[in-house]
N, C-alpha and C positions, 0 to 999 in steps of 0.2 A: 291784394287790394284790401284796403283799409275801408269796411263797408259801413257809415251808420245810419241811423232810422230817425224820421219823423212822419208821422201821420200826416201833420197838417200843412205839408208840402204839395201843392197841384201843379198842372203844366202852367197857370196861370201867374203862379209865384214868383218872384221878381228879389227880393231879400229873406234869408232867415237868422235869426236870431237865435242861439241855443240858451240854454236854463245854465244856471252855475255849476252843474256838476258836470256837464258835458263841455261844458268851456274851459272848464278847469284839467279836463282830461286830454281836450287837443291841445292844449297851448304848455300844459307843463308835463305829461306824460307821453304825448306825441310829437312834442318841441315844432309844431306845425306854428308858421308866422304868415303875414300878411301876403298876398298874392300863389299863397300856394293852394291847390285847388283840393276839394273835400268829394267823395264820393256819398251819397245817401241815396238812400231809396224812402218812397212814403209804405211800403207793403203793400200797393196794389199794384204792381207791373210795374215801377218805373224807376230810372236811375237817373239821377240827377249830377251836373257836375258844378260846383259850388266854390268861387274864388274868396278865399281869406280877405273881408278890407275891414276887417277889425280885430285885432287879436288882444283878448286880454283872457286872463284865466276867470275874470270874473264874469265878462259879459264878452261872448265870441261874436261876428257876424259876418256871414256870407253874400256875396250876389249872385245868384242862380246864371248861370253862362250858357248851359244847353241842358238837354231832357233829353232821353231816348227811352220806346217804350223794352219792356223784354217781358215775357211772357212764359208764364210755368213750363219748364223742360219739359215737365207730363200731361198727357192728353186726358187721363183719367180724372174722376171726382171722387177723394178717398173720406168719408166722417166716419171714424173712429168715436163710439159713446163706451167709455170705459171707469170700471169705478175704482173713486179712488183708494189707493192701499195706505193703512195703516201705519207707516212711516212713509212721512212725506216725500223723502231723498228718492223713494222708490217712485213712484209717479212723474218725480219732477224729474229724472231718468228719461223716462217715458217720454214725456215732452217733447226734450232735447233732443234724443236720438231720432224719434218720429218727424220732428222738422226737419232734420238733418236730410232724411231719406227721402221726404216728399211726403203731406199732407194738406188738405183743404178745409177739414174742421176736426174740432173737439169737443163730444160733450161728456162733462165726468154727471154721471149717472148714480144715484143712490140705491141702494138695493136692501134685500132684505136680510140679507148677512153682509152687509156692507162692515167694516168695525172706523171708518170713519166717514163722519158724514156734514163736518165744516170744511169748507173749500175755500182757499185764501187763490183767489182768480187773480189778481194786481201781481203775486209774486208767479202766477203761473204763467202770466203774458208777460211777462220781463224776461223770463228760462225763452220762451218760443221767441219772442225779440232778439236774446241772446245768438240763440241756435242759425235764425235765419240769418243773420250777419254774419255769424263763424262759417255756415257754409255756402254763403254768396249766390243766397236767394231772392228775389225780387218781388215775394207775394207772402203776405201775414196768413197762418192759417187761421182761420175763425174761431177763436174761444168764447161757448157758449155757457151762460150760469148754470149752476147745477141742479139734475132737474131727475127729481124719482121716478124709479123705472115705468112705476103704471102709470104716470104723466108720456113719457118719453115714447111708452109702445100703441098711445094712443094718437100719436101725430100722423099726419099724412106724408110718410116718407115714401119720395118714389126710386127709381132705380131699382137695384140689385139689397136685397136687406137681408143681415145674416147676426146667426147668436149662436157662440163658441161655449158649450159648455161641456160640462164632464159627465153627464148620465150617460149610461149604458140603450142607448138608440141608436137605430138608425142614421149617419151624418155622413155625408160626402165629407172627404177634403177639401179645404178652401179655396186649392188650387183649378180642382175641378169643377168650383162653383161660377169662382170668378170669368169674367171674359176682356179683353183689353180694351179700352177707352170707354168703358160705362162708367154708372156715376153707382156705388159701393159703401154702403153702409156697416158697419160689422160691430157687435155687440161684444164688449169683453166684461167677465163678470168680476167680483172682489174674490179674496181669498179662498172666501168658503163655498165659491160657485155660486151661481143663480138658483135659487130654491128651486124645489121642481112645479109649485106655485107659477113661479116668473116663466118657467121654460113654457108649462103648460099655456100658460096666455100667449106667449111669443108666438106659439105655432097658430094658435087659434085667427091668430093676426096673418099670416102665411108668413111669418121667417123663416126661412132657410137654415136651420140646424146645419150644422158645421165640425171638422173635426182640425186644429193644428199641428197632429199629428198621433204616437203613441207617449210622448214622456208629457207628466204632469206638469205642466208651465205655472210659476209663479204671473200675479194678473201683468206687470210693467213686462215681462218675457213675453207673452201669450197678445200683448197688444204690440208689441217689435214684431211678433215672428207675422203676422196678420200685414204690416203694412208694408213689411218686406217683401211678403209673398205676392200681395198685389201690385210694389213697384217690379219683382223681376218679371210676373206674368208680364206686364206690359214694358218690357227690352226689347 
């Protein structure tokens, strides 16, 4: 299945019109013509099936034919706040593979050994855009601006809320934290770990210290092994 995305598709929708770059890619790189039908999804649950009655590469247009809703394969609620790494490639990694497997939000987090701390968001929801069409998913995970840690540990997160770092404490494994269909917060920190500043305030808050295991994870490894671990809990 050939999957694309628009937000601003509802069940209400009745015609959509694509932008030039997306017209230009059904009609001369997908050789898609008039009466043949388009799959999209808006990323909120729902998949649309869309008849060609205009094909040009400059200006494409559809007539929305039927909706069907579909609903996240996972019962779970997963926000990953992760900060971002130091070459870009690596994070936007992260995205990709994390869509892939199943997530409901993101927030890249600034820290105090953060080594970068501009976030270009526009090119981070185009990667999770990407991802959920490559792997024929029906719901956008949430990307939210990026927001410093002592911003971030003073919200009212409810659920299950955990911080993965590398001090020498006391830490369950993630596995043993987690439980299947709750809603899973999980803190991953930048290169040079969460100061022990940040860890100290996280506990003062009750997160849940965390272990991903015995090997040193790079932060884009350490935030994969985290959402993985929560999609097999809940198989």
């Amino acid at each position: 299945m050939q999957l694309f995305y628009n937000s601003e598709i509802s069940t209400e929708t009745k015609q959509i019109t694509f932008d030039k770059i997306e017209s230009k890619h059904i009609v001369r790189v997908l050789r898609k013509n008039e009466n043949d039908v388009l799959k999209i999804t808006n990323g909120k649950g729902f998949l649309f099936d869309a008849k060609i009655t205009f094909a040009s590469d400059k200006k494409c247009m559809a007539d929305i034919i039927s909706f069907e809703e579909k609903p996240k394969p996972w019962k779970y609620y997963l926000h990953i706040a992760i900060a971002p790494t130091k070459l870009n490639d690596r994070i936007e990694w992260f995205l990709e593979k994390a869509t892939e497997i199943g997530i409901d939000e993101i927030t890249p987090i600034i820290c105090n050994n953060s080594e970068r701390r501009v976030v270009k968001l526009e090119r981070f929801d185009k990667i999770i855009q990407s991802a959920m069409k490559q792997s024929l998913k029906f719901t956008l995970p949430k990307l939210n601006a990026p927001i410093k840690f002592s911003e971030f540990i003073k919200q009212n997160l409810d659920g299950n809320v955990c911080i993965a770092h590398c001090e020498e404490q006391d830490k369950n494994l993630l596995q043993s934290v987690v439980k299947p269909s709750e809603k899973t917060t999980i803190l991953i920190g930048p290169e040079g770990d969460f100061s022990s500043e940040e860890i100290k305030k996280s506990l003062e808050k009750d997160f849940t210290p965390i272990s991903l295991g015995e090997s040193r994870l790079r932060t884009e490894t350490a935030g994969l092994v985290a959402v993985n671990t929560v999609s097999f809990i809940n198989q």
